[in-house]
VOPAGU-2260 file (C-alpha; in pm, 1 decimal, decimal comma):
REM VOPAGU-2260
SITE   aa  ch    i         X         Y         Z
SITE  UNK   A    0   -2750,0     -84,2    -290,1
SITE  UNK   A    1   -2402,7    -108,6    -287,4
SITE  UNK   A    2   -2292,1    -561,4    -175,9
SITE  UNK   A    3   -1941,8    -620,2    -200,5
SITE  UNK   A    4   -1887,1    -964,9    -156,6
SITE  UNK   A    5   -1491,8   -1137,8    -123,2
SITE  UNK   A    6   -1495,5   -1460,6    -353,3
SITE  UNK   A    7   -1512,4   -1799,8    -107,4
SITE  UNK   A    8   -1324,3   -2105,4    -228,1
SITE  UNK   A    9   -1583,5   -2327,5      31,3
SITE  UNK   A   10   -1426,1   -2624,6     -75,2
SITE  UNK   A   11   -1079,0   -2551,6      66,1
SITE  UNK   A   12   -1271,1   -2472,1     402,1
SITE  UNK   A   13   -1104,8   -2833,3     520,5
SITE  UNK   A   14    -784,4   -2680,1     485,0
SITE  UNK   A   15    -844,6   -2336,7     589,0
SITE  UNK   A   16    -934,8   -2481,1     949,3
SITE  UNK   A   17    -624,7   -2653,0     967,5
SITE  UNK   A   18    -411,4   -2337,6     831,6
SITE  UNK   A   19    -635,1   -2114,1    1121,8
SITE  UNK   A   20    -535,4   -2362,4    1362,0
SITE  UNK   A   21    -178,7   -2313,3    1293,8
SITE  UNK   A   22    -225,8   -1915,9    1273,5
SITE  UNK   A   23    -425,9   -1895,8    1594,2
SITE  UNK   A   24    -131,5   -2126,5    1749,6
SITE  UNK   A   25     130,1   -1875,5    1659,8
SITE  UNK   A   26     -98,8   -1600,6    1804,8
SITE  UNK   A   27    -168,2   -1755,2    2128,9
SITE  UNK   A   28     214,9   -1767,2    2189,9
SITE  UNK   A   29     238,8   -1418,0    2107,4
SITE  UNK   A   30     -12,0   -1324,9    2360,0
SITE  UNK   A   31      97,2   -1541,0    2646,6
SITE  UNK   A   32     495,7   -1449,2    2605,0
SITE  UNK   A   33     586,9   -1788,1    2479,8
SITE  UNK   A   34     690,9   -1612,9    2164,8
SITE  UNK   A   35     864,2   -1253,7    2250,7
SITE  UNK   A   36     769,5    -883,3    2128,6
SITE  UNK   A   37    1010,0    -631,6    2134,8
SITE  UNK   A   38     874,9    -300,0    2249,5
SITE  UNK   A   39    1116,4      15,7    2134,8
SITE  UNK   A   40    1154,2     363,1    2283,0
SITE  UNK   A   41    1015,0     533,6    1988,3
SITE  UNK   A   42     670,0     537,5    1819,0
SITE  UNK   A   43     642,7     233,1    1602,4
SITE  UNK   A   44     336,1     253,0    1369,7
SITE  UNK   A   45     261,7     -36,5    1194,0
SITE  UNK   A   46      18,7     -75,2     865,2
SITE  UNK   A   47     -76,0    -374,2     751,2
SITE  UNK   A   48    -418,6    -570,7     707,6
SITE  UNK   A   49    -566,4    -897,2     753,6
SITE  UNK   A   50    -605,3   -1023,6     399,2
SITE  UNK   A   51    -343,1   -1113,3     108,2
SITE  UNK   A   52    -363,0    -859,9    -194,8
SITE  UNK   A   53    -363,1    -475,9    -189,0
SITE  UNK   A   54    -532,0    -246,8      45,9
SITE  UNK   A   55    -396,8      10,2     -44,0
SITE  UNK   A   56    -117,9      33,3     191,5
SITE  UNK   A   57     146,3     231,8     -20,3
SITE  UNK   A   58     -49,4     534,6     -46,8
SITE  UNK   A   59    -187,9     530,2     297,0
SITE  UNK   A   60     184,8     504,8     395,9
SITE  UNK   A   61     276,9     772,2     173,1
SITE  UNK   A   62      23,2     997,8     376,4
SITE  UNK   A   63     158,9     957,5     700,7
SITE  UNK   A   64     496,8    1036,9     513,1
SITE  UNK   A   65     340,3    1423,1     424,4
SITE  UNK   A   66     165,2    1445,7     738,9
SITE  UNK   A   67     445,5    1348,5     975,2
SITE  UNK   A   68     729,3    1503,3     775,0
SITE  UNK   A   69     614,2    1858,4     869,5
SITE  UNK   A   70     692,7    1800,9    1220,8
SITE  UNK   A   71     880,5    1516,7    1282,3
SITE  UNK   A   72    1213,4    1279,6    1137,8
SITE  UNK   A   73    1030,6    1006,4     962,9
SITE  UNK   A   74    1164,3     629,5     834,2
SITE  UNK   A   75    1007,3     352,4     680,5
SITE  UNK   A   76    1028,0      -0,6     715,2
SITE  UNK   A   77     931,7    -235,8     445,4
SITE  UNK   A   78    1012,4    -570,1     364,7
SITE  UNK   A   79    1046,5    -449,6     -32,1
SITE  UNK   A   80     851,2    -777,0    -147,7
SITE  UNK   A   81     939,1    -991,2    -368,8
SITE  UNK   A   82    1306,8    -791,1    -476,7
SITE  UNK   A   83    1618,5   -1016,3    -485,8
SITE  UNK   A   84    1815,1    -890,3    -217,7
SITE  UNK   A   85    1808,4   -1062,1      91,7
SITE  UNK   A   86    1995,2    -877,8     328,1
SITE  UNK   A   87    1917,7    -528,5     504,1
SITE  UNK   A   88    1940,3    -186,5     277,5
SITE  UNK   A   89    1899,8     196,1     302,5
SITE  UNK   A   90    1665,0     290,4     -22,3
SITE  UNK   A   91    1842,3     605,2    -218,5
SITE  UNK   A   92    1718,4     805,9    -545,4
SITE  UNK   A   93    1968,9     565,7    -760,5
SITE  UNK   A   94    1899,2     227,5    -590,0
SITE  UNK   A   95    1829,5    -120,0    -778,5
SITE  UNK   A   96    1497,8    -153,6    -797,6
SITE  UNK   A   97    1530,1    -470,8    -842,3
SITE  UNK   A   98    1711,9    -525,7    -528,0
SITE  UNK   A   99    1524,6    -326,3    -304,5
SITE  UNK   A  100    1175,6    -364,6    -435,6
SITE  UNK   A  101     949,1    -157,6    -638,4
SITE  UNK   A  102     722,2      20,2    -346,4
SITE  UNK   A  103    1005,3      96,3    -124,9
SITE  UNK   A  104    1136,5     267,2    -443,1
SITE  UNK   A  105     820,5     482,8    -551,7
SITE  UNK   A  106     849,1     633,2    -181,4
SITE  UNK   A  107    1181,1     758,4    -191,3
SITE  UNK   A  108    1171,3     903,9    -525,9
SITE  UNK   A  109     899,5    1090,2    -416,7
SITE  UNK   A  110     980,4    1156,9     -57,2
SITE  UNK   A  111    1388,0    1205,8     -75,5
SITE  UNK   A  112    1456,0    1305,2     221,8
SITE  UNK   A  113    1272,4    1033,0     412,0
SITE  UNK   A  114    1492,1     740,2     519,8
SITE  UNK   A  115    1358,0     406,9     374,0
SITE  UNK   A  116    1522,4      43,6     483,2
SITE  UNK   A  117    1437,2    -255,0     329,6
SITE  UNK   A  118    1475,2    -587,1     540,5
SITE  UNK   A  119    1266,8    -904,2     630,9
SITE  UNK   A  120    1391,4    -847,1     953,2
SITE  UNK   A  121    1203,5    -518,3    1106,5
SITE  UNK   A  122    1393,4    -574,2    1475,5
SITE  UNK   A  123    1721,9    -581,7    1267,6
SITE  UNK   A  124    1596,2    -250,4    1069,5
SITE  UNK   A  125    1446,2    -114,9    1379,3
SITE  UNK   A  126    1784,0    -123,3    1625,5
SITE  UNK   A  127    2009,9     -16,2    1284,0
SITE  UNK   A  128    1795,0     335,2    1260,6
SITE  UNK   A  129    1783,6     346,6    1665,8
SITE  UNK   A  130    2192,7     342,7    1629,2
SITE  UNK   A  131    2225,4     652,6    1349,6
SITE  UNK   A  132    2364,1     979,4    1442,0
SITE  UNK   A  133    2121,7    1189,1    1636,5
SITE  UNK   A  134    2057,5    1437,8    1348,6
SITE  UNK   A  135    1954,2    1130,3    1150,1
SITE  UNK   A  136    1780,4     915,2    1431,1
SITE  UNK   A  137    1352,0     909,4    1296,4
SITE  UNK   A  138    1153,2    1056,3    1533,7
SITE  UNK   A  139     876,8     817,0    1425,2
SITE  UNK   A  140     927,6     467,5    1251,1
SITE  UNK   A  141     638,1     354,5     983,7
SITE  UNK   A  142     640,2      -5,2     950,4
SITE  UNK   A  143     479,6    -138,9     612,6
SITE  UNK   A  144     288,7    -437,7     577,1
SITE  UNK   A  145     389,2    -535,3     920,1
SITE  UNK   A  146      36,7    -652,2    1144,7
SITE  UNK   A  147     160,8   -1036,7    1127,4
SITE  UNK   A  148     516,1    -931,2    1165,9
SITE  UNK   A  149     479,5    -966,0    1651,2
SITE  UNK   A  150     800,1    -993,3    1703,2
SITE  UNK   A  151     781,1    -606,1    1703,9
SITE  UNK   A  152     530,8    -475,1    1895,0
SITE  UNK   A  153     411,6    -149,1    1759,6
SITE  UNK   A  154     296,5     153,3    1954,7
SITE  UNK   A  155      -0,4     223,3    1712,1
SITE  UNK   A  156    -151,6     -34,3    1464,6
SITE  UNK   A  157    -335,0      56,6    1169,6
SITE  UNK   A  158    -516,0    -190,8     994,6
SITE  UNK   A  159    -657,2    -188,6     647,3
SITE  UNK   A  160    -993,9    -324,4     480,6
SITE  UNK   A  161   -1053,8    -321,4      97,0
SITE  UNK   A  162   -1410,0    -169,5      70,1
SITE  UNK   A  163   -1474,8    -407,5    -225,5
SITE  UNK   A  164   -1361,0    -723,9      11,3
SITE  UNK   A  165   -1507,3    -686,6     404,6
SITE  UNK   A  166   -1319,3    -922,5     637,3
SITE  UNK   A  167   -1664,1    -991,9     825,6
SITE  UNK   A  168   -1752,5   -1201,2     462,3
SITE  UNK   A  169   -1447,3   -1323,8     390,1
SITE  UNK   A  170   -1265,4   -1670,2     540,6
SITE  UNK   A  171    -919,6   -1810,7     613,4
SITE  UNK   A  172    -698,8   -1907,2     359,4
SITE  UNK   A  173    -736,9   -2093,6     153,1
SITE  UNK   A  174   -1070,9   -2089,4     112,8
SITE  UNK   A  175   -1094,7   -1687,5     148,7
SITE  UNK   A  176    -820,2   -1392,5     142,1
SITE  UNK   A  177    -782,2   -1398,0     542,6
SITE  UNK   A  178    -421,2   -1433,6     684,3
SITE  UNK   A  179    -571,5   -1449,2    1002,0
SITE  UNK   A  180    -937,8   -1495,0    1222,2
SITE  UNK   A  181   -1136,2   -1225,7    1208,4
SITE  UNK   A  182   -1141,6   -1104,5    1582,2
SITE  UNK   A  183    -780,7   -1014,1    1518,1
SITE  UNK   A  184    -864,8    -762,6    1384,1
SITE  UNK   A  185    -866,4    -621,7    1767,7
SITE  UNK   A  186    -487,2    -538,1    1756,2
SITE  UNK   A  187    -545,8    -236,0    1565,5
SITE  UNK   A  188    -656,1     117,9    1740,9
SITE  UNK   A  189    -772,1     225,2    1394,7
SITE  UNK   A  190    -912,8     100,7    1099,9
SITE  UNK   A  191    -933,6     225,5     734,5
SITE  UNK   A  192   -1162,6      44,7     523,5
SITE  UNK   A  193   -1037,1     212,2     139,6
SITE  UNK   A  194   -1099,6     223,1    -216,9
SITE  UNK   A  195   -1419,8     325,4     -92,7
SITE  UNK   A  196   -1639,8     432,5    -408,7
SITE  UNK   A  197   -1877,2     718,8    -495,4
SITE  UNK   A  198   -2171,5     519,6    -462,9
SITE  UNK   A  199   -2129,1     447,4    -135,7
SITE  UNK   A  200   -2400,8     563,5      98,9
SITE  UNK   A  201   -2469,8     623,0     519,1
SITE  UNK   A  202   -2603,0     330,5     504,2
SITE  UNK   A  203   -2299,6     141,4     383,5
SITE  UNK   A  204   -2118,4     317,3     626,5
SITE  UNK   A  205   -2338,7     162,4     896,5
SITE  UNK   A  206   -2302,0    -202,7     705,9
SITE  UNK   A  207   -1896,5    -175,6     781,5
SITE  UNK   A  208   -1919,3     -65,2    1135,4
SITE  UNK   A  209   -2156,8    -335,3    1238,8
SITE  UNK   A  210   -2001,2    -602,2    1042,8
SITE  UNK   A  211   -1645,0    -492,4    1167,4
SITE  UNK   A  212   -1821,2    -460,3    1571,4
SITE  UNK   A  213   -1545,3    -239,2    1668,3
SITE  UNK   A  214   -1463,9    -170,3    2005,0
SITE  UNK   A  215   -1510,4     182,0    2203,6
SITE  UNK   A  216   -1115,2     183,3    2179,4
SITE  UNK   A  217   -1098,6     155,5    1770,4
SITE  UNK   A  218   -1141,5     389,6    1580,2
SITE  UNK   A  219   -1313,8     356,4    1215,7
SITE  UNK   A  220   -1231,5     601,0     908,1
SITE  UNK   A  221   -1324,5     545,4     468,1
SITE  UNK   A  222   -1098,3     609,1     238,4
SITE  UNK   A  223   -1076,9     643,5    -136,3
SITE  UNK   A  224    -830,9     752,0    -406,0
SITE  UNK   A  225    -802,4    1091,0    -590,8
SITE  UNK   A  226    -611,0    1039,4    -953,7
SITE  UNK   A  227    -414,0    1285,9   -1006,4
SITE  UNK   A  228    -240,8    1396,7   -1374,9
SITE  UNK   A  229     -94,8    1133,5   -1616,8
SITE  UNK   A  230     306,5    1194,0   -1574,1
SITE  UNK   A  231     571,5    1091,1   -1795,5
SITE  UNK   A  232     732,7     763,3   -1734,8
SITE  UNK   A  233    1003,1     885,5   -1922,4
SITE  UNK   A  234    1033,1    1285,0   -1893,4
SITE  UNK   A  235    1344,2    1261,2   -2146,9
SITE  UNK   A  236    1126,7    1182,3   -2357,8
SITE  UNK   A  237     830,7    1322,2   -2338,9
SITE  UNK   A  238     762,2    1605,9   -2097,9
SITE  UNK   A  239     413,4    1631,6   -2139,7
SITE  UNK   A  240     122,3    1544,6   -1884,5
SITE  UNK   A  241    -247,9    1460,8   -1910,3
SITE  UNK   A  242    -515,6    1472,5   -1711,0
SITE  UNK   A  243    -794,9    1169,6   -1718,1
SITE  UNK   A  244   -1022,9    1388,7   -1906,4
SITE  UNK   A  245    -795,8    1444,2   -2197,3
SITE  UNK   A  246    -834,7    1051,7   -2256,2
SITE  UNK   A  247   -1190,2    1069,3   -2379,5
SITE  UNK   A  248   -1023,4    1030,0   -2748,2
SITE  UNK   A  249    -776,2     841,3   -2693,5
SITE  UNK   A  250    -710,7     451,8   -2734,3
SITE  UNK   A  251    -584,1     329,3   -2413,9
SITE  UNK   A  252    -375,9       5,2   -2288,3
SITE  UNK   A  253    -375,2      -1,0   -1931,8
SITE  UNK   A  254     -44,0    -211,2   -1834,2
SITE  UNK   A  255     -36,1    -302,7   -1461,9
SITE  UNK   A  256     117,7    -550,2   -1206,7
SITE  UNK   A  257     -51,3    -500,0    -886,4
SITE  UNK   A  258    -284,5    -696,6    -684,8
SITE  UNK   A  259    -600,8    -525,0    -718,6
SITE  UNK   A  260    -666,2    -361,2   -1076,8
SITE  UNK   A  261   -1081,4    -334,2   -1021,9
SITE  UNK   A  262   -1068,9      51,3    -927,0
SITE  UNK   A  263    -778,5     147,7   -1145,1
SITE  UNK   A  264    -992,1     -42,5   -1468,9
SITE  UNK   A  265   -1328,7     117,7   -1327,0
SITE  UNK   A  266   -1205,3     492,5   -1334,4
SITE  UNK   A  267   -1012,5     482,6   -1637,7
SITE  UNK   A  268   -1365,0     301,4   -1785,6
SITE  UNK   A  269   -1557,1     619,6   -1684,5
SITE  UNK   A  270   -1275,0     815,2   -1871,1
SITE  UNK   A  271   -1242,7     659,1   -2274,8
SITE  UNK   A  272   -1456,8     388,4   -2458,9
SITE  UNK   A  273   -1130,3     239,9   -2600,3
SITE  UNK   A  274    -971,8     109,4   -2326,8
SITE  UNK   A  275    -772,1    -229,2   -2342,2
SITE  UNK   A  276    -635,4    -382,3   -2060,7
SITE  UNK   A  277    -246,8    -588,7   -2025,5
SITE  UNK   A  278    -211,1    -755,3   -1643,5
SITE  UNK   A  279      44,8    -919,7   -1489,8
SITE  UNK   A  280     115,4   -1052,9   -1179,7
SITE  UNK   A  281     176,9    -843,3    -831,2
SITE  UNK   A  282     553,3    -676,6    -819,3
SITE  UNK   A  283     582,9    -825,3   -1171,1
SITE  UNK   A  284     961,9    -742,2   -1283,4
SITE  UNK   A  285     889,3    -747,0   -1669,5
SITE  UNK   A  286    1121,5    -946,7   -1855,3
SITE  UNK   A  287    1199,2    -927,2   -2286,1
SITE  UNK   A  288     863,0   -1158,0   -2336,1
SITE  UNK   A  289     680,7    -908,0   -2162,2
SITE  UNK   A  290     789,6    -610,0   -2317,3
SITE  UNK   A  291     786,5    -793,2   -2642,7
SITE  UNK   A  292     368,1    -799,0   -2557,8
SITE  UNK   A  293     359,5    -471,7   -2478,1
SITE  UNK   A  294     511,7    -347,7   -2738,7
SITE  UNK   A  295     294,6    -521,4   -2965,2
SITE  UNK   A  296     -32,9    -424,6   -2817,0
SITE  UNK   A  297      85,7     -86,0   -2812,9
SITE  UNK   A  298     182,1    -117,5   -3204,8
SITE  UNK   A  299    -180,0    -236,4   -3219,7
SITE  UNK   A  300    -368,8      65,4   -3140,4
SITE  UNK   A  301    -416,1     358,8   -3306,0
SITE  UNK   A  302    -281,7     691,1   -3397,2
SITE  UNK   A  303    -388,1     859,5   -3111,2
SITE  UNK   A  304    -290,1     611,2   -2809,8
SITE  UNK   A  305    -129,0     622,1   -2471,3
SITE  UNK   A  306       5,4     386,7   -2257,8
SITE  UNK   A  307     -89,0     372,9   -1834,8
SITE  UNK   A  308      54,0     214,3   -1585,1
SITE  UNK   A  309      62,1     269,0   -1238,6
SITE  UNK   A  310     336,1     403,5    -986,1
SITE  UNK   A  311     496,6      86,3    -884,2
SITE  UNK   A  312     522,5     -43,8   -1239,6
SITE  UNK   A  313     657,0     280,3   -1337,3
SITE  UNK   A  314     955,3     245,6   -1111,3
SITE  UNK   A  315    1037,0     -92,7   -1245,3
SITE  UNK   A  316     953,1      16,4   -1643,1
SITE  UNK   A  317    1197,4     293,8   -1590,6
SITE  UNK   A  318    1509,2      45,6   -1499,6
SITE  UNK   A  319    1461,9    -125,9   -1846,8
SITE  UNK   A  320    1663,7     -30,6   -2166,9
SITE  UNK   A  321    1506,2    -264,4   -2394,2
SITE  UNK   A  322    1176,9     -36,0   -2431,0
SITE  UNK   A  323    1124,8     151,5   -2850,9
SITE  UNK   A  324    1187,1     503,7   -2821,9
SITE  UNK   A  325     781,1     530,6   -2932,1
SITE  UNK   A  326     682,5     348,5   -2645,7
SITE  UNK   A  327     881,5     539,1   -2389,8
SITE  UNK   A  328     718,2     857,9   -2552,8
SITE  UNK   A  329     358,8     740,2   -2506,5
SITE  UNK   A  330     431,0     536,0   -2164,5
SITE  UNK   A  331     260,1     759,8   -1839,4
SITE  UNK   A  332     168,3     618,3   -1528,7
SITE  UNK   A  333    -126,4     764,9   -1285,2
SITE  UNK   A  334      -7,5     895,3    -884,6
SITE  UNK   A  335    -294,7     824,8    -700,9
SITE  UNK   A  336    -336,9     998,2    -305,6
SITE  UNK   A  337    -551,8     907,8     -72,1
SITE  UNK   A  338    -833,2    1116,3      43,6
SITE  UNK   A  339   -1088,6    1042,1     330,8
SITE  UNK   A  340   -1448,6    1066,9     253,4
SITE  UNK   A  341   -1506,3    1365,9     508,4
SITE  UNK   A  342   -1316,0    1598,6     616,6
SITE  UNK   A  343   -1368,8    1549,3     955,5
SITE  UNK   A  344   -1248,9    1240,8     967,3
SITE  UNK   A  345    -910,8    1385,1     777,8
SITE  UNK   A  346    -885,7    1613,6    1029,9
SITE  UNK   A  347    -946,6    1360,8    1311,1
SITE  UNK   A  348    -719,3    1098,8    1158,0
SITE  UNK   A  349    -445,1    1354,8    1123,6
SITE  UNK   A  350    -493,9    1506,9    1454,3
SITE  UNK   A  351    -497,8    1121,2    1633,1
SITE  UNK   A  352    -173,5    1037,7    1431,5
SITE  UNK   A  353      23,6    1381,1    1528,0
SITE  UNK   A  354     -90,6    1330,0    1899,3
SITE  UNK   A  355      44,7    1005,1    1915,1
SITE  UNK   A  356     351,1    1082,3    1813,0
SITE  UNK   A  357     433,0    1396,8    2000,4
SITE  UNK   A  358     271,7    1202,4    2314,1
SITE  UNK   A  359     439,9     850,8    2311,2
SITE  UNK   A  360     525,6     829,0    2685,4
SITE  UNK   A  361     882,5     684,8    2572,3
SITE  UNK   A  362     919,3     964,4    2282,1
SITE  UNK   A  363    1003,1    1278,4    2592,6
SITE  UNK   A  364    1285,7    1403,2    2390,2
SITE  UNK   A  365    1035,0    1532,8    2075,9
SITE  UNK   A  366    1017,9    1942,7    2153,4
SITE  UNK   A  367     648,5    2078,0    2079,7
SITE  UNK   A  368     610,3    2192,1    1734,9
């Protein structure tokens, strides 16, 4: 039967009960007004989790992008992690990646015409949309990796479990991946436990929603990822797409810098018997050592080899001019989307997110659509 378990560093415990002290601190002031939120006159929905390393977040963001867009003016907040700008700024198709971070990026090259703002500071980001021009004014504000971020209090909270890493077995930091104590996980009105795999079962199901104890308010959905074709990191170069079946005879180096790789290295397993794998750190900007590896791994393999990455590292591959013209030409990365494991719970999720917005009690001047 399908066990996850998170990996427990029980020796740090000492120092995870100090760091939970400090966290619970911070929340207590939250919740008794010593510390203030700012409410906002628009729906505000925030998703984030309770753990460090990827959830998934991106592409769950990404669809409430294409679900929202259809009826409403959408903009995201994110704090664009780890890129070396510091002050606020509006993502566009020709942006720095560098300075506005590589996530923040992948969304707007794919979703245009949705505003994006990078800034550590969501109020500041929050009252700079609220003052645009009316025709440019979001109807509905998605704020990324935000659950820890109460100064802003959000009108919906979604919160985010890896599948392969349940909160209920899992401790503080250090001595687990927790940011925070488990019960706080009661902020959120909905909860997405992801990368769920095939192999999961009813009775997994059931493990989740007793570990998690939910209550009658929260609502509790699974997740997983659909790969989609192999695209081009460089179409000027090579204009040709793949899907993962086409890899069967192929040697493949899977290059990636994100938090998780486990599902990523699992599917493209089940896809070629010559794979070879290349990490590097999450939001990794690859400097000349790096691509000096790459490009000698890649030199390594044989005739008929290809080169993955994912999304994110796409974005930041593309900004480089130091790659070989024969790298660029076998370089593809993978979009991933996410799909729920019923459809009734798509539907349901969908219909719960669309209701909310058109609803908000401070939102009157959305028109039915």
């Amino acid at each position: 039967m399908f066990k996850p378990h998170p990996k427990i560093r029980s020796g740090l415990t000492p120092l995870a009960w100090i760091y939970g002290f400090g966290v619970e601190l911070r929340n207590l002031f939250f919740d008794h007004g010593f510390l203030k939120q700012k409410e906002y006159p628009i729906p505000i929905i925030c998703v984030g989790n309770l753990t460090v390393g990827g959830t998934g977040k991106t592409p769950h963001i990404e669809h409430l992008i294409r679900l929202l867009s259809k009826k409403f003016k959408v903009a995201v907040i994110s704090r664009g992690y780890k890129r070396k700008g510091k002050f606020m700024q509006v993502v566009e198709t020709n942006s720095d990646v560098n300075r506005v971070g590589d996530e923040p990026m992948q969304m707007k090259l794919k979703y245009p015409g949705t505003t994006i703002v990078v800034d550590k500071d969501r109020r500041n980001a929050i009252e700079y949309l609220l003052n645009l021009d009316e025709e440019k004014k979001p109807d509905v504000i998605l704020l990324d990796d935000g659950y820890q971020h109460r100064y802003v209090k959000p009108s919906l909270s979604i919160l985010l479990i890896d599948s392969n890493r349940p909160i209920y077995e899992d401790k503080l930091l250090p001595a687990g991946n927790l940011r925070e104590p488990l019960h706080r996980k009661d902020r959120a009105a909905i909860i997405v436990v992801t990368k769920c795999g095939d192999n999961m079962k009813p009775i997994n199901f059931r493990i989740y929603a007793t570990g998690l104890d939910l209550f009658p308010f929260q609502s509790l959905y699974f997740t997983n990822f659909v790969y989609q074709r192999l695209q081009p990191v460089f179409p000027s170069d090579n204009k040709e797409s793949y899907s993962l079946d086409d890899l069967r005879k192929k040697e493949v180096l899977l290059v990636a810098g994100i938090a998780s790789t486990k599902s990523l290295e699992e599917k493209l397993a089940e896809k070629t018997d010559n794979l070879q794998t290349l990490f590097f750190p999450d939001h990794h900007f690859y400097g000349k050592d790096d691509i000096k590896t790459i490009e000698k791994r890649f030199a390594d393999l044989k005739d008929d080899k290809i080169v993955i990455t994912t999304e994110k590292d796409a974005v930041r591959l593309q900004s480089l001019t130091n790659l070989s013209k024969e790298l660029k030409e076998h370089l593809f990365y993978l979009p991933i989307k996410v799909s729920f494991l019923e459809d009734i719970e798509n539907e349901s999720f969908n219909n719960k997110i669309i209701n909310h917005v058109r609803n908000y009690q401070k939102n009157s001047r959305l028109p039915e659509k």
